[in-house]
DRENSEZA-714968 format. One line per field, with one value per residue: residue number from 1; residue in three letters; z, y, x of N, C-alpha, C in turn. Coordinates in steps of 0.1 Angstrom, whole numbers, plus 2048, in hexadecimal, padded with zeros to 3 digits. Example, Ala and Ser with C-alpha at 12.3 -4.5 7.8 and 13.67 -1.06 7.14 Angstrom:
BEGIN
resi <- c(1 / 2)
resn <- c(ala / ser)
n_c3 <- c(84E / 847)
n_c2 <- c(7C7 / 7EA)
n_c1 <- c(884 / 880)
ca_c3 <- c(84E / 847)
ca_c2 <- c(7D3 / 7F5)
ca_c1 <- c(87B / 889)
c_c3 <- c(84E / 84F)
c_c2 <- c(7DF / 800)
c_c1 <- c(884 / 881)
END
This chain:
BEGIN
resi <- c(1 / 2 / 3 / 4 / 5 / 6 / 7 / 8 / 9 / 10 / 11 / 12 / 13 / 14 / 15 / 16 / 17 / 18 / 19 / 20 / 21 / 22 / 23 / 24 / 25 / 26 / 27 / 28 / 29 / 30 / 31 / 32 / 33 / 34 / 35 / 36 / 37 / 38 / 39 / 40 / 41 / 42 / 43 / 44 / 45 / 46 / 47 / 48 / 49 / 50 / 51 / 52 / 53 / 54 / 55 / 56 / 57 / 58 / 59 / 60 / 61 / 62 / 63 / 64 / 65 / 66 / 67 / 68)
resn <- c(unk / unk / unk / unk / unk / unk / unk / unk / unk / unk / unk / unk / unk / unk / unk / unk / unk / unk / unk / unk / unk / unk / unk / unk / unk / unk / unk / unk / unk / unk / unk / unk / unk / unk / unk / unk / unk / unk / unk / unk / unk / unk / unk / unk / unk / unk / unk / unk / unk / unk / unk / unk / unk / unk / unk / unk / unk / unk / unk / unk / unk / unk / unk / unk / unk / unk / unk / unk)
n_c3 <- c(C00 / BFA / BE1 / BEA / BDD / BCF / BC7 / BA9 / BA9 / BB7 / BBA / B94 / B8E / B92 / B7E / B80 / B9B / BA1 / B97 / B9D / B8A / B90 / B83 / B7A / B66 / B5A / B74 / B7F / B90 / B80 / B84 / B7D / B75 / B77 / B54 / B47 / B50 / B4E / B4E / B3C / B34 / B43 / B3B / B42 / B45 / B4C / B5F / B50 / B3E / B25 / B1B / B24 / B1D / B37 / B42 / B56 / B6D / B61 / B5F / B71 / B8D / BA6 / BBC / BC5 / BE0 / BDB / BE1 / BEA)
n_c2 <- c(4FA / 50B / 50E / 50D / 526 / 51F / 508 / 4F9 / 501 / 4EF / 4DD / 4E3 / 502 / 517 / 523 / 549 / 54A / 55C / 558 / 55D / 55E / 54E / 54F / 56C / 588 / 59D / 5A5 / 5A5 / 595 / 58B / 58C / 581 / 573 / 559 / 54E / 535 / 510 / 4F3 / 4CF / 4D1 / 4F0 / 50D / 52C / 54E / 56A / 586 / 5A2 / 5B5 / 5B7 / 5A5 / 581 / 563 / 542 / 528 / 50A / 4EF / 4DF / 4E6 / 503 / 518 / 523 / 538 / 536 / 552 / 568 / 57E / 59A / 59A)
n_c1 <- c(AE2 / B00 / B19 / B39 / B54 / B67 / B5E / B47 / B22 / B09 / AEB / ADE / ADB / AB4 / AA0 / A99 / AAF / ACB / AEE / B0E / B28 / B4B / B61 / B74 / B6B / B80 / B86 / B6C / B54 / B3A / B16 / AF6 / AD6 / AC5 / AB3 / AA9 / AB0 / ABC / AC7 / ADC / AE4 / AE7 / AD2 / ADC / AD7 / AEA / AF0 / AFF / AEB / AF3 / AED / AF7 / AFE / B04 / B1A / B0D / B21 / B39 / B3E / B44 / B37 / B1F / B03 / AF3 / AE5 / AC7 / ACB / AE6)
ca_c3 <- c(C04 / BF3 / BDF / BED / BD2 / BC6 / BBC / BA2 / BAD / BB2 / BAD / B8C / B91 / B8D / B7B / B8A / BA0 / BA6 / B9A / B9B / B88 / B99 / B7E / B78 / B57 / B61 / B81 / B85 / B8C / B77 / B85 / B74 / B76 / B6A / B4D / B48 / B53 / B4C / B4F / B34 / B33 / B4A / B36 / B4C / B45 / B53 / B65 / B4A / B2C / B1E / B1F / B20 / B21 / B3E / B41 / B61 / B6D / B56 / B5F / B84 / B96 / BB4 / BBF / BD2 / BE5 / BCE / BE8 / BEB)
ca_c2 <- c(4FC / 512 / 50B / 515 / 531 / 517 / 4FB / 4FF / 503 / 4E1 / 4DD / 4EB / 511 / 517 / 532 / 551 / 547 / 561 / 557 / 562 / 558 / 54D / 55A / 579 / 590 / 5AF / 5A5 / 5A7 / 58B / 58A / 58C / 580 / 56F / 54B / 54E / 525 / 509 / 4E5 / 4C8 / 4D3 / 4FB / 51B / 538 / 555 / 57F / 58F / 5B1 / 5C2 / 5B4 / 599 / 577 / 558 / 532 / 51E / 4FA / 4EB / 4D7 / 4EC / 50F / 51B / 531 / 534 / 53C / 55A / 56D / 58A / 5A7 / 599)
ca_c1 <- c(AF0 / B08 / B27 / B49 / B58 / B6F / B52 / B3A / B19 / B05 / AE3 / ADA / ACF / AAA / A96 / A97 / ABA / AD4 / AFA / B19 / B37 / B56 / B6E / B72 / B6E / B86 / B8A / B63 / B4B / B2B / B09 / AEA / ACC / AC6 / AA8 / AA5 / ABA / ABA / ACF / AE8 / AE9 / AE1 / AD6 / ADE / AD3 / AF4 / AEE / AFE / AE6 / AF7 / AEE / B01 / AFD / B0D / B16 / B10 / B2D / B46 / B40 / B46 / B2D / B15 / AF9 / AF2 / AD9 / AC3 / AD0 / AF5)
c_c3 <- c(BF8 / BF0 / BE9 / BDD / BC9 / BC2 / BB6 / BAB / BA9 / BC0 / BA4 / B94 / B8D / B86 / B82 / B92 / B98 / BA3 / B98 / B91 / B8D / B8D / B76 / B6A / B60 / B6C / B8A / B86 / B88 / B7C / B80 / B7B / B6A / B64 / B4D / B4C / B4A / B52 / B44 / B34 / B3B / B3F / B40 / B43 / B4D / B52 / B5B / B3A / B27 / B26 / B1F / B24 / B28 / B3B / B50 / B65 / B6A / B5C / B6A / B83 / B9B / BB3 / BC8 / BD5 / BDA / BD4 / BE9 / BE0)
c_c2 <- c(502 / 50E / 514 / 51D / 523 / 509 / 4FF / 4FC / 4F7 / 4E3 / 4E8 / 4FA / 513 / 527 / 53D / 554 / 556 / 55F / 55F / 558 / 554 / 54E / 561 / 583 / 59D / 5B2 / 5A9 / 59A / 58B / 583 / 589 / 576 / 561 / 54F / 540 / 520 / 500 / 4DE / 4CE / 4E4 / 504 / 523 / 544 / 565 / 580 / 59E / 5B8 / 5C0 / 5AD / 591 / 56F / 548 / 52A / 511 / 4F3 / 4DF / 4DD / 4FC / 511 / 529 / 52C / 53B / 546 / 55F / 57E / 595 / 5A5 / 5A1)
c_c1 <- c(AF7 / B15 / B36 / B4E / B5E / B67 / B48 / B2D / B10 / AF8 / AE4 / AD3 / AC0 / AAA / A96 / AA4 / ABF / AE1 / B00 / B26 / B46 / B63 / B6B / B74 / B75 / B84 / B7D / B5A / B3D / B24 / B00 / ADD / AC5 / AB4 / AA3 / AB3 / AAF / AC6 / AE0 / AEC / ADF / ADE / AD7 / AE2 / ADC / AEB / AF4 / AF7 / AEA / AF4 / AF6 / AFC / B06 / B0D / B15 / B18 / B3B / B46 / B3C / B40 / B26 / B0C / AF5 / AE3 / AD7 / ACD / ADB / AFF)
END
């Protein structure tokens, strides 16, 4: 099951997973590709080369489909 835009994304993302961010850098939402999770942080390869560390619970995004 999939979050609604406005709730973070619940379970943890796996490896491999697809998110999105639900707010916006410059009025765009950032794409990437989770590298590891765990319990305490996502790393996630954004589409444009930068990585970043999420927190799950704290930091809103979903999970989408590859082709979406």
């Amino acid at each position: 099951m999939h979050a609604r835009e406005d709730e973070p994304t619940d379970p943890t993302p796996q490896k491999g997973d697809r998110i999105e961010l639900l707010r916006t850098r410059a009025g765009v939402r950032p794409r990437g590709t989770v590298f590891y999770s765990d319990d305490l942080q996502i790393l996630v390869k954004w589409d444009n080369g930068q990585s970043t560390s999420l927190r799950p619970g704290t930091d809103r995004f979903k999970i989408v489909q590859p082709d979406s």
